[in-house]
Every structure is written in structure tokens, then in C-alpha cells.
C-alpha positions in Angstrom: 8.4 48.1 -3.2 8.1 45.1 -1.3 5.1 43.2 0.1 5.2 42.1 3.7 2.1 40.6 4.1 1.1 42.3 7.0 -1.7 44.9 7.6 -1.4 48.3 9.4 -4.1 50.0 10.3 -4.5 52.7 13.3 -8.3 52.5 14.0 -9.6 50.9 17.5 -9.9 47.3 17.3 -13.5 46.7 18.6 -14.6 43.6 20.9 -15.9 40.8 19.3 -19.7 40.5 20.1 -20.5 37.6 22.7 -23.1 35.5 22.3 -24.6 33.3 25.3 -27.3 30.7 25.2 -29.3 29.7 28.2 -30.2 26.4 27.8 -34.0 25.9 29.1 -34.8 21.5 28.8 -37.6 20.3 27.5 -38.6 16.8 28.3 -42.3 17.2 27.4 -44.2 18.9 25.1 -48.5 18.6 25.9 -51.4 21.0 23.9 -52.5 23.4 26.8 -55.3 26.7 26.4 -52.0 29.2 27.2 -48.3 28.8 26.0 -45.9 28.4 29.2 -43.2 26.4 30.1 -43.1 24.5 34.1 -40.5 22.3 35.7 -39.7 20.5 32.0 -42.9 20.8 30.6 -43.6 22.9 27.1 -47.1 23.7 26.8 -48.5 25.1 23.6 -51.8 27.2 23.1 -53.4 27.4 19.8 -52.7 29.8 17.4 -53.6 33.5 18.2 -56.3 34.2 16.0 -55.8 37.7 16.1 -52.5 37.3 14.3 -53.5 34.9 11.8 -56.7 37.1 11.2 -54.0 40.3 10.4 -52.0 38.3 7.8 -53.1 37.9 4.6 -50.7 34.9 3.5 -51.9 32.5 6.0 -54.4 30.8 5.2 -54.7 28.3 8.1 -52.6 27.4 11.6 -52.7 24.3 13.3 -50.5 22.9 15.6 -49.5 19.6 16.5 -47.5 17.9 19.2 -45.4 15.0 17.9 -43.7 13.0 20.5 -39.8 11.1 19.6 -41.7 7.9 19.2 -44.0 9.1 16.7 -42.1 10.2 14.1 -43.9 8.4 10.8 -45.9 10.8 10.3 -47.0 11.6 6.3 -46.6 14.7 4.8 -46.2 16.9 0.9 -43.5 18.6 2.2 -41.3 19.9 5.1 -40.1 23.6 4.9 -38.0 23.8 8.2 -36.8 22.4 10.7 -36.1 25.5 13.5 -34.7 25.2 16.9 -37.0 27.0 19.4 -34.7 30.4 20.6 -35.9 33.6 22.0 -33.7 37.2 22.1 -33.5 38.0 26.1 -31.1 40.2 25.7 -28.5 42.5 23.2 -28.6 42.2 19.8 -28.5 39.5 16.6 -25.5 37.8 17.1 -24.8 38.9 20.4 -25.9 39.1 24.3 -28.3 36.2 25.5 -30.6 34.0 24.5 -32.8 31.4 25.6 -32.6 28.1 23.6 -34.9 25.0 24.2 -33.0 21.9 24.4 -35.0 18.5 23.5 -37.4 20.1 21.0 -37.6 21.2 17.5 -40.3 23.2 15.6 -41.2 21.5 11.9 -43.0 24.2 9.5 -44.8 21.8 6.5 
């Protein structure tokens, strides 16, 4: 018997998922009472205490806005560095979703 190299199989071949980002800019970011986002501006609330109340591990939330020239800022450690996405639509790894360009979120 010889080997071809080539693989047979008669099952469908499914479409690969698609995944599409919709780019939203960011050329500020300011603390703000409500979370919202307005002609380039990020604004960020304060933590909801409601959810931090609910979670046992946290033990406290702040957040702070650090603008581009600002970056020497001292710290133990730095977990993550995240890019800032929501799920509009489909599912993991596919559909659309909304991705802010300009910003980063830094967990320490």
C-alpha cells in the first residue's frame, strides 16, 4: 500500500468563522460620574460598587486615568496589559466587535 499524502474525507466543509472589528478612536480618556464614550472622548465612572460588594476576591477598585505623557508611574507589579473590546455581535472568534483604538487598560 502506498501513501499519497492526501486526505479524503466526504463530510461538508464548513465556512470559516469571520471575525470583524469596528474600530471606535480614542483620543482622550477624562474620570466622568457615568462611563460613555462622545465624539473621541472615553469617559470613565468609578467602579460599580454593587459589583465589587458581590465579589469576594476583590478587595478594593480604583481607577486611574494615565495620559501618553505620563507614563513613569511606580508600581509592585503589572498583571495585564488588555486592549479595550466589546462582543456586538456572533460568537468568540467570530461576528463583530468593537475595539478602542488609542487606549489600553493596565490591571496592577
Amino acid at each position: 500500500m502506498t501513501r499519497t499524502g492526501a486526505f479524503i474525507c466526504d463530510c461538508p466543509v464548513l465556512p470559516l468563522p469571520r471575525l470583524v472589528h469596528e474600530i471606535v478612536p480614542v483620543r482622550a480618556v477624562a474620570l466622568a460620574k457615568q462611563n460613555g464614550w462622545n465624539d473621541g472622548v472615553l469617559r470613565i465612572g468609578p467602579p460599580d460598587a454593587a459589583v465589587t460588594a458581590n465579589e469576594p476576591l476583590i478587595v478594593a477598585a480604583e481607577v486611574d486615568v494615565i495620559p501618553p505623557d505620563g507614563r513613569v508611574v511606580p508600581t509592585d507589579t503589572i498583571m495585564d496589559v488588555m486592549p479595550i473590546a466589546a462582543k456586538r455581535q456572533g460568537a468568540l472568534g467570530a461576528g463583530v466587535s468593537r475595539v478602542a483604538q488609542g487606549v489600553v487598560l493596565l490591571l496592577t
